[in-house]
NULO-432414 format. One record per residue (C-alpha): residue number from 0; x, y, z; chain; residue in three letters. Coordinates in nm, 2 decimals. Example, Ala and Ser with C-alpha at 12.3 -4.5 7.8 and 13.67 -1.06 7.14 Angstrom:
2
0	1.23	-0.45	0.78	A	ALA
1	1.37	-0.11	0.71	A	SER
//
This chain:
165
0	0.00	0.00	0.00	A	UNK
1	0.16	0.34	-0.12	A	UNK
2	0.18	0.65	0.12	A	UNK
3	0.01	0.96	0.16	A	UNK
4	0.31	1.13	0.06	A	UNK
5	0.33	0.91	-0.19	A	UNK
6	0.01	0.95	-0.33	A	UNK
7	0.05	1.31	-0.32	A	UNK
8	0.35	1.28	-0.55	A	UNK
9	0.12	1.06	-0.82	A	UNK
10	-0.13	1.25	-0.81	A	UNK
11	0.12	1.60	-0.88	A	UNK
12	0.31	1.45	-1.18	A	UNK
13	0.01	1.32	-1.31	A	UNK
14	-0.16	1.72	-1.30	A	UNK
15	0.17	1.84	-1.45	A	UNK
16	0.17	1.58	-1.74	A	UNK
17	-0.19	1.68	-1.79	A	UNK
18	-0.14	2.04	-1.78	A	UNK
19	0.16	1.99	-2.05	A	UNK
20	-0.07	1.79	-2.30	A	UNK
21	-0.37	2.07	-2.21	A	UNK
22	-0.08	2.35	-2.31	A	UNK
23	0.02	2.17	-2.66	A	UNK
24	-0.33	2.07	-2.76	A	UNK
25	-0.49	2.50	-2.75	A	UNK
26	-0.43	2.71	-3.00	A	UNK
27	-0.38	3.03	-2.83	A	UNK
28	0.01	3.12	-2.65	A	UNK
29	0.06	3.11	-2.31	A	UNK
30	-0.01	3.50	-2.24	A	UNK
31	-0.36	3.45	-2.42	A	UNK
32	-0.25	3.70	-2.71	A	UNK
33	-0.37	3.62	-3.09	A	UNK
34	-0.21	3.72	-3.41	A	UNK
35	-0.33	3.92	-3.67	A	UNK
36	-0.34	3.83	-4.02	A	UNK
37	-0.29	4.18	-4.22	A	UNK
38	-0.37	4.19	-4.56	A	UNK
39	-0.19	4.51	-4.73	A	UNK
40	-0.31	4.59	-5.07	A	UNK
41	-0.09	4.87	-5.24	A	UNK
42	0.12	4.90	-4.99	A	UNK
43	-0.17	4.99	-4.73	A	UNK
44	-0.32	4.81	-4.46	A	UNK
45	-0.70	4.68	-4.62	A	UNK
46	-0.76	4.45	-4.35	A	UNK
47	-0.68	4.26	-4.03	A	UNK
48	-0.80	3.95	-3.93	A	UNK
49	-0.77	3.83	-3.53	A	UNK
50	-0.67	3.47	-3.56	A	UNK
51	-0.54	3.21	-3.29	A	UNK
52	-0.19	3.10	-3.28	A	UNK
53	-0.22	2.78	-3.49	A	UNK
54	-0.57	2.79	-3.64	A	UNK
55	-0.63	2.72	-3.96	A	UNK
56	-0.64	2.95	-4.26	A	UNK
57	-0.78	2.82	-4.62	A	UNK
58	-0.68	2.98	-4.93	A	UNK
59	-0.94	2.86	-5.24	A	UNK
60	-0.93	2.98	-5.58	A	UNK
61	-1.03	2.87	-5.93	A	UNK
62	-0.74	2.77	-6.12	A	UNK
63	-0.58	3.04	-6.36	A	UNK
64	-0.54	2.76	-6.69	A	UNK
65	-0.77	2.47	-6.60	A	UNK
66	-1.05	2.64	-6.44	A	UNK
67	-1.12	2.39	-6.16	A	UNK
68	-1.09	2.48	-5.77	A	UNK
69	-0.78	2.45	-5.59	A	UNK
70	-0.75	2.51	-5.18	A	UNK
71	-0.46	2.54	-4.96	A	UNK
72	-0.45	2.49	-4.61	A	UNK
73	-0.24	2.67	-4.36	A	UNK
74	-0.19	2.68	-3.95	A	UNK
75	-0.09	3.05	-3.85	A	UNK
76	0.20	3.08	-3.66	A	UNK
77	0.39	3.38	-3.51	A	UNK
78	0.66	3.32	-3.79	A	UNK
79	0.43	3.24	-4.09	A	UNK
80	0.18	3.05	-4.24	A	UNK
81	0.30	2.69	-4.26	A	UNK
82	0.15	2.52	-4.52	A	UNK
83	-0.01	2.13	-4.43	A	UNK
84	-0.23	2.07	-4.69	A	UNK
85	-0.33	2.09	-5.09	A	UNK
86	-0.65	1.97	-5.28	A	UNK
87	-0.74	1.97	-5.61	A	UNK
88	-1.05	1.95	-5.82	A	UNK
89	-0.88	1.73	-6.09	A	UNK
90	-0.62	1.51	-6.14	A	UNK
91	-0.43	1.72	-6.40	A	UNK
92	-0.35	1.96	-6.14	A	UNK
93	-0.19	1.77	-5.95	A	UNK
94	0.05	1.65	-6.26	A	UNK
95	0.06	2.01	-6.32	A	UNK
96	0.21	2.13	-6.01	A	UNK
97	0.44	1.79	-5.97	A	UNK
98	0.29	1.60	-5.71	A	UNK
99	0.33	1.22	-5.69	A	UNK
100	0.20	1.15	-5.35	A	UNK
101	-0.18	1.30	-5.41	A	UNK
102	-0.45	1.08	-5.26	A	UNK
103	-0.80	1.05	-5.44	A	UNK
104	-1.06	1.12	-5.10	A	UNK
105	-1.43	1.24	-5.13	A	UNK
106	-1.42	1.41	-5.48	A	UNK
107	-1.14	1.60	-5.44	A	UNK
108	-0.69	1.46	-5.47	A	UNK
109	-0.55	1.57	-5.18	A	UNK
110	-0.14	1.66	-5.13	A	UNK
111	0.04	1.65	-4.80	A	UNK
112	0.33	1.83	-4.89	A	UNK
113	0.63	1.86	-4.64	A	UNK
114	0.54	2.12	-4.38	A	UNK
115	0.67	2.46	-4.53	A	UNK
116	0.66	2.78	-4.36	A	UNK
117	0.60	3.12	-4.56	A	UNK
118	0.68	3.48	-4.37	A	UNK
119	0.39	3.66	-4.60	A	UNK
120	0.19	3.50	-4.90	A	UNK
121	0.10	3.73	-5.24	A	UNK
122	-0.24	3.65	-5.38	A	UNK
123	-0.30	3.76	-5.71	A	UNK
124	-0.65	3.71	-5.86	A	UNK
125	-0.73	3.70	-6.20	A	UNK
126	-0.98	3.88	-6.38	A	UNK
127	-1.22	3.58	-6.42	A	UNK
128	-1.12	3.40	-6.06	A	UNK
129	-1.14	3.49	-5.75	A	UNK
130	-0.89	3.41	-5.45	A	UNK
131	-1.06	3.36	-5.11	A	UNK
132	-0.98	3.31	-4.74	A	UNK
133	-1.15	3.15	-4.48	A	UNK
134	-1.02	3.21	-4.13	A	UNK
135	-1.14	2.91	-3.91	A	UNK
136	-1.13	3.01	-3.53	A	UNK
137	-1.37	2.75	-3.38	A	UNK
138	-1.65	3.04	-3.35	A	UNK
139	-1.71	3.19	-3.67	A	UNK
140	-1.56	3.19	-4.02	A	UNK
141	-1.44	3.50	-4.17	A	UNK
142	-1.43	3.50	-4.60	A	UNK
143	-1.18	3.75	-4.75	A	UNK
144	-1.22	3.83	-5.13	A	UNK
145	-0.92	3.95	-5.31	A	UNK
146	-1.01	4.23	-5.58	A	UNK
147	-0.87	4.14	-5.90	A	UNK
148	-0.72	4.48	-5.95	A	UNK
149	-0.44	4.46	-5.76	A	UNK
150	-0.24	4.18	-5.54	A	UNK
151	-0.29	4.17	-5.19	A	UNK
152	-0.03	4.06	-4.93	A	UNK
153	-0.07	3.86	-4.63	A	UNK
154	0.16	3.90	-4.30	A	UNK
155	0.13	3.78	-3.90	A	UNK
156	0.17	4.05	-3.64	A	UNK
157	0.06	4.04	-3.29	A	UNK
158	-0.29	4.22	-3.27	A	UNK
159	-0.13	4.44	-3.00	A	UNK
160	0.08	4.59	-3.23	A	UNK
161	-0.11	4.64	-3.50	A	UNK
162	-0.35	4.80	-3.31	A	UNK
163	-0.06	5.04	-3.19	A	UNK
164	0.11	5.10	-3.50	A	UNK
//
């Protein structure tokens, strides 16, 4: 039969463990801040979006050549967006953009690329596609269309200082 003390000693690692898989499983950082997500178009601030640390951010647009729909998936991060995910309408997109490990799943072929991580994305829409985002924070989804008459680009900042600046 174990202790009180000893029992005591369980029960505290077993919090601490618990309290370490709690802290890698929620999106937000420790000191509760989120990122923003600022879209500049011509140089300008257009937009900010409040966003979790990790949450997910999905890029669709109509291909330029083919015409079919083709989304990207990215998890913000205080550094970038890191890309996890592809998915393509067709199978001639992905020979198009070189992918040999696409999976065919529920209409669409979907790419798990190695994880890449880009400071700032460039969208570029052309004048018979749209580009848009959809910001998923658990609570609502936010859509984003980029005008086709110029490019817009994407950067993360802490809300805090874009707010300040």
């Amino acid at each position: 039969m174990l202790s009180s003390s000893k029992h005591r000693i369980i029960f505290f690692s077993s919090l601490l463990v618990l309290c370490g898989v709690l802290a890698t499983l929620l999106p937000a950082r420790a000191d509760g801040s989120l990122l923003c997500v600022q879209a500049e178009k011509n140089g300008t601030v257009w937009r900010r979006i409040e966003a979790a640390p990790g949450s997910e951010v999905r890029l669709s647009f109509q291909h330029s050549l083919y015409g079919s729909r083709v989304e990207e998936f990215f998890n913000l991060r205080p550094e970038g967006f890191q890309l996890t995910e592809l998915r393509y309408a067709e199978p001639r997109l992905v020979e198009f953009y070189g992918h040999e490990s696409a999976k065919y799943d529920n209409g669409v072929w979907i790419v798990r690329p190695q994880p890449a991580l880009f400071p700032s994305l460039t969208l570029h829409a052309s004048f018979n596609a749209s580009i848009s985002l959809f910001f998923d924070q658990q609570t609502k989804l936010v859509q984003l269309a980029v005008p086709t008459d110029s490019a817009v680009r994407l950067t993360i900042a802490d809300c805090k200082d874009a707010r300040d600046g």
